[in-house]
C-alpha positions as CSV (number, residue, x, y, z in Angstrom):
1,X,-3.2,1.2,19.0
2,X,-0.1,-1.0,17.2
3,X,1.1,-0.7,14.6
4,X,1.9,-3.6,12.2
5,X,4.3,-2.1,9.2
6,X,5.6,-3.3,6.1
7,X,8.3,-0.7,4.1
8,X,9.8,-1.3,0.7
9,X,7.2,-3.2,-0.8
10,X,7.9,-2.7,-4.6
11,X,5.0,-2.9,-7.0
12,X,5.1,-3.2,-10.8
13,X,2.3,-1.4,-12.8
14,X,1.0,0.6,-15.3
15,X,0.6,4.0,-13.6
16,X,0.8,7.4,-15.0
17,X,-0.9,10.0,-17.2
18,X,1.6,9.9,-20.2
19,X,1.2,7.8,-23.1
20,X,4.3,6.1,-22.7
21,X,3.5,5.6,-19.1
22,X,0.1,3.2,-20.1
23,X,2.3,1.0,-22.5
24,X,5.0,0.1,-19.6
25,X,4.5,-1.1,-15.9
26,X,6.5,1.3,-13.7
27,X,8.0,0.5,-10.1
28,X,6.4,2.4,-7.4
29,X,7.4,1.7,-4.1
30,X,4.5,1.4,-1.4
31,X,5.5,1.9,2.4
32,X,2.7,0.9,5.0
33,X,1.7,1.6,8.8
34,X,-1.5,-0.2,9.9
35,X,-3.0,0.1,13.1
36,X,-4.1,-2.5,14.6
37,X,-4.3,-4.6,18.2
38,X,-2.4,-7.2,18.6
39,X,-3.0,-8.0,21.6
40,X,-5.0,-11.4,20.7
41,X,-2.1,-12.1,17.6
42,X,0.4,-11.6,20.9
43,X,-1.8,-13.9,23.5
44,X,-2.3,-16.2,21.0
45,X,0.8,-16.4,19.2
46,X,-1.5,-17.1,16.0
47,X,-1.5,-15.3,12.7
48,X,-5.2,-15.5,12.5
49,X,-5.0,-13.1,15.6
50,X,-3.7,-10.5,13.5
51,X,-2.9,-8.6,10.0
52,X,-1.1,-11.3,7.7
53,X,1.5,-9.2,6.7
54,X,2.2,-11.8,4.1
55,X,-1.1,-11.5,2.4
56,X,-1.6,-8.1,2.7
57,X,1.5,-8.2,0.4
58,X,-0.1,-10.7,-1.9
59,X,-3.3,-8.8,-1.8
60,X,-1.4,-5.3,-3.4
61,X,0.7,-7.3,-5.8
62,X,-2.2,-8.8,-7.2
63,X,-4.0,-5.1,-7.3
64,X,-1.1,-4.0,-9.3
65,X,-1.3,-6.6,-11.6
66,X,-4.6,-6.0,-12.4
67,X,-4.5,-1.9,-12.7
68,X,-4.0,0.7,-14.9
69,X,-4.1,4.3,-12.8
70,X,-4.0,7.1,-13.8
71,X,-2.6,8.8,-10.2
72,X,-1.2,7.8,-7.8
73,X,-3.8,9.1,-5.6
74,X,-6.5,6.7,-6.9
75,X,-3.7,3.5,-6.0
76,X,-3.8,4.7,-2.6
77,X,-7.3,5.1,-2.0
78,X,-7.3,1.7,-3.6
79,X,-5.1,0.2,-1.4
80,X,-7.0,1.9,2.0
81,X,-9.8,0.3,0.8
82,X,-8.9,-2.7,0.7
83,X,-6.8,-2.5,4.1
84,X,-10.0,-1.3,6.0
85,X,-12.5,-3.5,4.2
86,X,-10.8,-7.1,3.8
87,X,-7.9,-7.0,6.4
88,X,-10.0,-5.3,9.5
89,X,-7.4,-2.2,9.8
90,X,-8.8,0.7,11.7
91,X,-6.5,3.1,10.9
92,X,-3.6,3.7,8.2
93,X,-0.9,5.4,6.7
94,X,0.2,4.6,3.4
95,X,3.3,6.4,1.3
96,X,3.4,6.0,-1.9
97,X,7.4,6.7,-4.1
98,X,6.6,6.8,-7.7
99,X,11.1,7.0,-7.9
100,X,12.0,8.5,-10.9
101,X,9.0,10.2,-11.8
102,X,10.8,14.3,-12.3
103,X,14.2,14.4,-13.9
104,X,16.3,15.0,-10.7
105,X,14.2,14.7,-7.6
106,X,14.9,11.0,-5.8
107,X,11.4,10.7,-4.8
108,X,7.8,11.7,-5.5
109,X,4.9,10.7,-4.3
110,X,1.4,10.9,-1.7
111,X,1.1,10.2,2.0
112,X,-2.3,9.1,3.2
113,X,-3.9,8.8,6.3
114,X,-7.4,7.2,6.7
115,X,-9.6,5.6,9.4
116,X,-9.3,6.6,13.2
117,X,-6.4,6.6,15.8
């Protein structure tokens, strides 16, 4: 399996479980590993042969945008959803940084793992 990866993207939304966290949009930082074969994308040398990387990004700004979670856990789930369902990926990692979320700790966050290697 390949991987096709995109690290850094930064979302804005409203996220969180504290008051003040549903009346701002908060940065959380969404790092992505999806497995894939590229071996048509590679043959072909045509974007249709593979995960848009580009629109994948799109795709998760948009869901932000349009959210209000609670967790964390519920984006991600979100987000493998949609990667599996409307992309074509078979398997998936996704970490999550909700930065600056506990007074002195860099980073905070979930790690999940979903469909088959």
């Amino acid at each position: 399996m390949d991987i096709v990866y995109l690290h850094g993207l930064r979302l804005e939304t409203i996220i969180g479980i504290w008051e003040w966290e549903r009346q701002v949009r908060q940065t959380v930082v969404v790092d992505l590993d999806l497995g894939t074969d590229i071996a048509q994308a590679a043959s072909s040398d045509a974007i249709e042969d593979t995960v848009d990387y580009k629109e994948v990004a799109n795709r998760l700004v948009k869901l932000a945008n349009e959210s209000e979670f609670l967790l964390v856990e519920a984006l991600a789930e979100n987000i493998s959803e949609i990667l599996i369902n409307d992309f074509g990926v078979e398997w998936l990692r996704i970490r999550i940084n909700k930065q600056g979320a506990l007074t002195g700790v860099r980073d905070v966050g979930v790690i999940i793992e979903r469909g088959r290697t």
